[in-house]
C-alpha positions as CSV (number, residue, x, y, z in Angstrom):
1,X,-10.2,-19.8,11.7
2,X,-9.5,-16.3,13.9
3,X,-6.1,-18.4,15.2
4,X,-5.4,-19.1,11.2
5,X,-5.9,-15.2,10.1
6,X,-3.0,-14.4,12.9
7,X,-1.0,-16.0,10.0
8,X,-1.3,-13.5,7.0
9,X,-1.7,-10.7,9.3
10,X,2.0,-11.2,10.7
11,X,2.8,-11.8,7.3
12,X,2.2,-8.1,6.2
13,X,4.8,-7.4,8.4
14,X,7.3,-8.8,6.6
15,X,6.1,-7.1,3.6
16,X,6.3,-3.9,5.4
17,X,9.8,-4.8,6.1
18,X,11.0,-5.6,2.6
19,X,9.1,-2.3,1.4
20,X,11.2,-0.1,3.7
21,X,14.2,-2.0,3.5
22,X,14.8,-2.4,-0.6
23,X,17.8,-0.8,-1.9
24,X,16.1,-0.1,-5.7
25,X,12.3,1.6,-6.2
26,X,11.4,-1.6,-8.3
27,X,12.2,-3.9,-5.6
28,X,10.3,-0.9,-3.2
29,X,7.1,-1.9,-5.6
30,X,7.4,-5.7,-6.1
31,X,7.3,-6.0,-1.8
32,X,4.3,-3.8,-2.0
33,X,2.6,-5.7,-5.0
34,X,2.9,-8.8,-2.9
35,X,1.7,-7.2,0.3
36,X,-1.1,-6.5,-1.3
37,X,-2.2,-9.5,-2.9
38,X,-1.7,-11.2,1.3
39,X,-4.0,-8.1,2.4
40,X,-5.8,-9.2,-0.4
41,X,-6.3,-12.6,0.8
42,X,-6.5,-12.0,4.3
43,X,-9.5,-9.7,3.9
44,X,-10.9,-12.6,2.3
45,X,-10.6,-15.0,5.5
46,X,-11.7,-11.8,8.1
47,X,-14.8,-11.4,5.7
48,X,-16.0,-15.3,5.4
49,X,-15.3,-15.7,8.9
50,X,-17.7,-12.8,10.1
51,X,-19.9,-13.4,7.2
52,X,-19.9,-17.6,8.5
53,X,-20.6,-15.5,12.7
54,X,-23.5,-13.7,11.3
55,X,-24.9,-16.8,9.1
56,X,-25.2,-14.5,5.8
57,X,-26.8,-15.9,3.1
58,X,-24.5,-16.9,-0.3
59,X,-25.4,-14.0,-2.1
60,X,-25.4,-11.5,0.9
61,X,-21.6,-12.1,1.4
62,X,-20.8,-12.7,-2.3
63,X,-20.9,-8.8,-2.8
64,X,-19.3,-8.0,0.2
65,X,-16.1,-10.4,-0.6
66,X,-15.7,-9.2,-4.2
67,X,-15.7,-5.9,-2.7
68,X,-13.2,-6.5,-0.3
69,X,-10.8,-8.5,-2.4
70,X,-10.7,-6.4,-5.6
71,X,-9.1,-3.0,-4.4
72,X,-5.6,-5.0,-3.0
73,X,-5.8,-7.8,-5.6
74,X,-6.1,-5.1,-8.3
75,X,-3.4,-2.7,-6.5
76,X,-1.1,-5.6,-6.3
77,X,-1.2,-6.8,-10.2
78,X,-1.4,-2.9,-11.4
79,X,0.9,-1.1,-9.0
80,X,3.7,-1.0,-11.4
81,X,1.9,-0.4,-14.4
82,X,0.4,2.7,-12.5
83,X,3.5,4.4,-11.0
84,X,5.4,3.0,-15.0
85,X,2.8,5.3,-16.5
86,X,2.9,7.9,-13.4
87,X,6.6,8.5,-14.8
88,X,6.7,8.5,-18.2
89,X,2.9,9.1,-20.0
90,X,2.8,11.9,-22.4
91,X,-0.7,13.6,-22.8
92,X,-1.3,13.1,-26.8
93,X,1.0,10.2,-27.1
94,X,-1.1,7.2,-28.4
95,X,0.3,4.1,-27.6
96,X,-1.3,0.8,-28.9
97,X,-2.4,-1.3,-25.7
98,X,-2.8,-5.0,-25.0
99,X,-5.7,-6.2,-22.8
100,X,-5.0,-5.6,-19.4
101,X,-1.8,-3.0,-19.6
102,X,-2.0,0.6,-19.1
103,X,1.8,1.1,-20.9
104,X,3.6,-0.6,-23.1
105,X,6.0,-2.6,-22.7
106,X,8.7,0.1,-24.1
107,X,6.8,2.9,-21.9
108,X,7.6,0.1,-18.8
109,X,11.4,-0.7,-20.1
110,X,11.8,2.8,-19.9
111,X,10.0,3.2,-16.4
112,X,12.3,0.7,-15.1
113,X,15.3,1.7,-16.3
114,X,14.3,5.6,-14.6
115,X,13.3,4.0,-11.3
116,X,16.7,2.4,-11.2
117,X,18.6,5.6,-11.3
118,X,16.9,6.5,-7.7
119,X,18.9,4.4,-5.2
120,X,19.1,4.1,-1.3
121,X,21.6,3.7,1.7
122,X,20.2,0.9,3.4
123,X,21.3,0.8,6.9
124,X,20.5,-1.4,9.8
125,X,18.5,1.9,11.3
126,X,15.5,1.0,8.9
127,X,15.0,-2.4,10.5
128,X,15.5,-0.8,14.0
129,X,12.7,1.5,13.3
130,X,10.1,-0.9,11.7
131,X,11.0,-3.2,15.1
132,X,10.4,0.3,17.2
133,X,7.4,1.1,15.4
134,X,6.3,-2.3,15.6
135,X,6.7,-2.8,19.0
136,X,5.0,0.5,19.7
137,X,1.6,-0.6,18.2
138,X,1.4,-3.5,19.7
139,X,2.5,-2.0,23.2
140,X,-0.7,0.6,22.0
141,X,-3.0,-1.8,21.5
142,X,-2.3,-4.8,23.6
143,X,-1.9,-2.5,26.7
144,X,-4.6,0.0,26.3
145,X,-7.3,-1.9,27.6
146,X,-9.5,-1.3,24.0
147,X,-9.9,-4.7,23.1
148,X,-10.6,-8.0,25.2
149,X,-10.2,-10.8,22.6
150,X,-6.6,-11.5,21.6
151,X,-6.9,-12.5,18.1
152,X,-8.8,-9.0,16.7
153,X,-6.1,-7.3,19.3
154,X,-3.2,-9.0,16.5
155,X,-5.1,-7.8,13.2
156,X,-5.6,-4.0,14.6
157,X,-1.5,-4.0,16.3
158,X,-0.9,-5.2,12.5
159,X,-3.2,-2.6,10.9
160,X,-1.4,0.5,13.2
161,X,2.0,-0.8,12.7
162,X,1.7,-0.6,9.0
163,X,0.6,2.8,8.9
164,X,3.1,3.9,10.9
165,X,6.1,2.4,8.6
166,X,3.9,3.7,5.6
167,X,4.2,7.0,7.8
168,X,8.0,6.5,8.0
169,X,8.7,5.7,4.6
170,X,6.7,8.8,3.4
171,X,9.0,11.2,5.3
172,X,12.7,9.1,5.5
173,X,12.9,7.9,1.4
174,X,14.4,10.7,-0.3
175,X,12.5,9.5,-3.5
176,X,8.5,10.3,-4.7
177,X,8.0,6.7,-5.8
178,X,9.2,4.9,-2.7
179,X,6.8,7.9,-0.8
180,X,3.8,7.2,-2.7
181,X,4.3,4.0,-1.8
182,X,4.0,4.8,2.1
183,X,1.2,6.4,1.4
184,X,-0.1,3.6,0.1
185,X,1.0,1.1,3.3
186,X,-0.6,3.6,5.3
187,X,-3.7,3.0,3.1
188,X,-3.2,-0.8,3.7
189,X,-3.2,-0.2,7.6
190,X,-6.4,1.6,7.6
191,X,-7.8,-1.2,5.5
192,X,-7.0,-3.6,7.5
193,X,-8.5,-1.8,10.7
194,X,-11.7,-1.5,8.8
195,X,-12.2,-5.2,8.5
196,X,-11.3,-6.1,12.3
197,X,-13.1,-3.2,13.5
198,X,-16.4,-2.8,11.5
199,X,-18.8,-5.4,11.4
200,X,-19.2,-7.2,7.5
201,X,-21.1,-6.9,5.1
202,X,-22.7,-3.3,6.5
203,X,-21.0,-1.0,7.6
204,X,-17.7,-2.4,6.4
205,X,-18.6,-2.3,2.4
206,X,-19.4,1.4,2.7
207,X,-15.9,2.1,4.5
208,X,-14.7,0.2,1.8
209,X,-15.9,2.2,-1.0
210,X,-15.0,5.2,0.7
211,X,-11.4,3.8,0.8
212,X,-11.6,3.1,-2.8
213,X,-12.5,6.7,-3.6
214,X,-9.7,7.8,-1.3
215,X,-6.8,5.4,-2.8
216,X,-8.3,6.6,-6.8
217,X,-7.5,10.2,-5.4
218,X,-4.0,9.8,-4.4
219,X,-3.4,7.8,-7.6
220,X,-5.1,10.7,-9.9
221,X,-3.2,13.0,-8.2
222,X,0.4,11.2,-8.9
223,X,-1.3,10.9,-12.8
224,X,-1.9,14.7,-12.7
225,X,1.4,15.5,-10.7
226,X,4.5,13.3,-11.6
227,X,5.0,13.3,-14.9
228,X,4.8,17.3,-14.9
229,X,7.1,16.8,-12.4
230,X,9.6,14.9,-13.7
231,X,9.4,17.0,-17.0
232,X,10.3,20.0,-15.3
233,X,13.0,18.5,-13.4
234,X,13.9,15.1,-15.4
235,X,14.8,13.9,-11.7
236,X,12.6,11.7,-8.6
237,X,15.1,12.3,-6.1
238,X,13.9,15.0,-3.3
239,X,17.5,16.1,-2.9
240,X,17.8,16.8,-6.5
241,X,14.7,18.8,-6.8
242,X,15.8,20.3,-3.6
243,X,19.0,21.3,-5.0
244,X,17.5,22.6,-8.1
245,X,14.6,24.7,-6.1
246,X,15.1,28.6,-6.2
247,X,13.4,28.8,-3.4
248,X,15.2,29.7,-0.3
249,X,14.7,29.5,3.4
């Protein structure tokens, strides 16, 4: 099972490729929605496979899994919905809802249509650095002596490597969207660590939690911040707020 969970892990990094590498921010989100849901499902395997070590009873590691699963699983399916109504809600604007949609579809149409005004210049230098960054956790973890057993020493390589892209994307996109999104891939690292570090169910559902509270934070904040934001400016791109800043220096 440990040799299987080598799988998905390697996986993410693919995803981490196609997040920094996507020319348009919805193509940015749809590689991050499907990270997700394989972080989603790998913490799944990690969990049953420790819960299976410890001989946990059924409901013991029922709990735990849900717990586990639900923040990626639920990032993955609602990620665009989220930054959709990030960009264009209007406090006092009732919009009718259908079960399971935090816009409208129009509110979304329109989302999409901003998000594709904010596009990149793709060059081979991004796939250099993921492959630099890459090989620089692995090089971290595999020859720093921390771990002994090989397969954990693959999951926490994994779990560095994606926070620093998500800490590469944050500083190199020149748009908010695509750097709320590293933030969030450097949310995914830590996530990861947490599950091949900490022993499951305790104290790993309390780390957990915590990450939940700290990943509703960064969300609330791109709620409270973005669409002020964009009203003031009717722009995403850095280098046109820059350009329209009267600050100096």
């Amino acid at each position: 099972m440990n040799s299987l969970i080598a799988i998905p892990e390697i996986i993410l990094l693919i995803t981490a490729y196609l997040v920094t590498t996507q020319r348009d921010v919805p193509n940015v989100i749809k590689a991050y929605s499907l990270q997700s849901y394989i972080l989603g499902a790998t913490g799944i395997l990690i969990a049953l496979t420790k819960l299976i070590e410890n001989r946990t009873g059924f409901w013991e590691s029922f709990v735990p899994v849900i717990l586990i699963a639900f923040l990626p699983f639920a990032l993955g399916f609602f990620i665009d919905q989220v930054l959709a109504r990030a960009t264009v809600y209007e406090p006092g604007v009732k919009t009718k809802l259908a079960f399971g949609q935090l816009v409208s579809n129009e509110q979304k149409r329109l989302a999409h249509s901003i998000w594709l005004e904010q596009h990149h210049a793709v060059s081979t230098r991004s796939g250099i650095a993921i492959a630099l960054l890459t090989t620089l956790a692995f090089a971290i973890v595999f020859l720093g002596g921390l771990l002994v057993e090989p397969e954990p020493k693959i999951g926490i390589s994994v779990s560095l490597a994606l926070h620093l892209i998500g800490l590469y994307n944050t500083f190199l996109r020149r748009d908010i969207l695509s750097q709320v999104i590293g933030i969030l891939t450097m949310d995914q690292g830590m996530y990861l660590a947490i599950l091949k570090v900490v022993n499951i169910p305790a104290p790993a559902v309390l780390f957990v939690i915590a990450l939940y509270f700290y990943t509703f934070i960064t969300l609330l904040i791109l709620f409270l911040i973005l669409p002020q934001l964009r009203h003031e400016v009717d722009t995403l791109s850095l280098d046109d707020i820059a350009k329209q800043s009267k600050l100096e220096g």
